[in-house]
N, C-alpha and C positions, 0 to 999 in steps of 0.2 A: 405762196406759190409764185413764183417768179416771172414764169409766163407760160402761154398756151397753145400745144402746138397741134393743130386739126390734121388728118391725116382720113384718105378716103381708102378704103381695103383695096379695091379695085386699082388703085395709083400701082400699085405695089410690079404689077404687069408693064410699069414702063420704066419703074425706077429699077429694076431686079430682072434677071434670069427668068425666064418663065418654066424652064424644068428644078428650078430648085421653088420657085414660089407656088406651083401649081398643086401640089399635095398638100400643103399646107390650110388653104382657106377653108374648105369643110372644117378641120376641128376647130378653126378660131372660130366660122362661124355659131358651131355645136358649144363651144367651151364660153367664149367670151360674153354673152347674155346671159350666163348661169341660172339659176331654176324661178329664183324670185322674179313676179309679175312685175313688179316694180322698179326692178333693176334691168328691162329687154328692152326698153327704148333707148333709138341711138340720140345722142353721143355716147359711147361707151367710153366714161374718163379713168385713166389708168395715174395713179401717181406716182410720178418716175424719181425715185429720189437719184440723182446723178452726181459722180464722185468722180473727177479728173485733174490735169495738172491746175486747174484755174483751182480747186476746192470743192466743197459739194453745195450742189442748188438744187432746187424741187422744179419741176417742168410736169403740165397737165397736157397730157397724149391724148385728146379726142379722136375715138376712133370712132368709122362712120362706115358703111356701105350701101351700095345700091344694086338693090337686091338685081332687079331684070341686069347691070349691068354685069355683076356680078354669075350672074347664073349663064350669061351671053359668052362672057370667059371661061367657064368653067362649065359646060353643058351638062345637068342633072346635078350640080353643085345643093341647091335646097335640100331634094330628097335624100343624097350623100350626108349632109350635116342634121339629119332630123335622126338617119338610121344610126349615126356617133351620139347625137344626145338619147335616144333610148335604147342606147346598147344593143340595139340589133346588129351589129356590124361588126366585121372579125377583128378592125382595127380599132376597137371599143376602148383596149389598155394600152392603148397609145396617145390616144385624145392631147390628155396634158401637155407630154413631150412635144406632138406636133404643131395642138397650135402654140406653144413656146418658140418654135422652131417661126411662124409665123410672124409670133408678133415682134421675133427678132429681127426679123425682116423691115417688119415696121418702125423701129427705131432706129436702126443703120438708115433706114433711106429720110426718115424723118430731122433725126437728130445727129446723123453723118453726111448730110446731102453730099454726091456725088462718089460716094463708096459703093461698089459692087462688089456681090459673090462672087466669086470664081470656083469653088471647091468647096463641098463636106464632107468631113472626113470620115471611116466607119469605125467607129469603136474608138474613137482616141483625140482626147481634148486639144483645141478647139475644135467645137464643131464644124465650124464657119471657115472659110478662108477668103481672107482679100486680095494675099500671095503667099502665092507658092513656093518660093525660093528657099533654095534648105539651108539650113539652120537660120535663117530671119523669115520664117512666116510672120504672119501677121494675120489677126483675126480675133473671133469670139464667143467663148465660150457659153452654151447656154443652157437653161432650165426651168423649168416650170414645177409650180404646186397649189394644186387643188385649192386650196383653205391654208390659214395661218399666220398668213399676214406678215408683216415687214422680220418679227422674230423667227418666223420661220425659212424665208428668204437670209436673212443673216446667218442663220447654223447651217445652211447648204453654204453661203461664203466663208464661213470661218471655222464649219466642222464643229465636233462637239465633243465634249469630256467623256469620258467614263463611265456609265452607268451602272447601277447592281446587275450582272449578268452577264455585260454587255460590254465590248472593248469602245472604245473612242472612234470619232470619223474623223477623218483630214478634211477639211473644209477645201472647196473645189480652186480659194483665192492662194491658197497655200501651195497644192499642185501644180497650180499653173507658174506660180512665183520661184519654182524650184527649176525649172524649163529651162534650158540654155538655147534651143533651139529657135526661141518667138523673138520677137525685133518687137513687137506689138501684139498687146493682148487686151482684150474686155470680156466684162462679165455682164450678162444679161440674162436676170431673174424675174421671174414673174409669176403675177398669185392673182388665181379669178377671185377669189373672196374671203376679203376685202380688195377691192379690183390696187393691186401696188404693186411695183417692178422698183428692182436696183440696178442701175448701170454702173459699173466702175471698170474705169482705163485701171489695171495694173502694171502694164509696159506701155512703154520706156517711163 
């Protein structure tokens, strides 16, 4: 591990937008302690394995909250995050994506300090934008998954072959690489359990 970078949920309201971060912290808070007792105390550590122009390095994303301060932000935020972990709640099959959406958040401001949202877009990759200027946006793609760990995070980047039945998926590093439109691109992957995330700059 290369080194360790702490990060408090609550930050997120000064590094960030508050209408694009605000929907977000109920599911990280529902998603990111996952079921096992032993894995809900914070720090919740994520291993970021990270791939850009320097090479790839391992970075430890401690994530942290404070719940009254947290809940001070976001009023009925606990009860909203209790209704997403026992699926009483209509956005029950959204969970993953959002807090993905979340904890993307959390690495832009942690591991990009000084980059802000400006724009997400709806239906169409990047999610993210840092600018808006056409044909050079810039920004970053994102996604979440349950379980599966680093292999499973890798065939959402790199898609997957053929199966008996079943045609092939384009991996979402390939889509984006085909892009004339992006000046700058990243991928931001992430999996509650095994708690691991992939970052990789694909542009420029």
């Amino acid at each position: 591990m290369s080194h360790i970078v702490s990060y408090a949920l609550e930050r997120l309201f000064v590094d960030q937008d508050r209408d694009w971060v605000i929907d977000t912290i109920a599911p990280v808070l529902a998603w990111v302690p996952g079921k096992s007792r032993k894995r809900r105390d914070p720090p919740f550590r994520f291993e970021v394995r990270q791939r850009g122009q320097g090479g790839m390095s391992t970075v430890a994303v401690d994530l942290t909250w404070d719940e009254s301060a947290v809940e001070q932000l976001v009023p009925g935020v606990k009860e909203h995050a209790r209704r997403l972990r026992t699926k009483t709640s209509a956005q029950r099959e959204h969970v993953t994506e959002l807090a993905a959406y979340g904890l993307t958040f959390v690495a832009i401001s942690s591991l990009m300090p000084g980059r802000r949202v400006v724009h997400m877009q709806l239906g169409v990759a990047p999610d993210i934008l840092f600018d808006v200027t056409p044909m050079a946006l810039r920004g970053v793609e994102s996604a979440g998954r349950a379980s599966g760990g680093a292999g499973e995070l890798a065939r959402v980047r790199d898609g997957s072959g053929p199966r008996a039945g079943k045609a092939g998926k384009i991996g979402k590093a390939r889509q984006l690489l085909a892009r004339v439109d992006l000046a700058e691109v990243h991928l931001s992957l992430w999996c509650a359990s095994p708690r691991i995330s992939i970052m990789e700059q694909l542009k420029p």
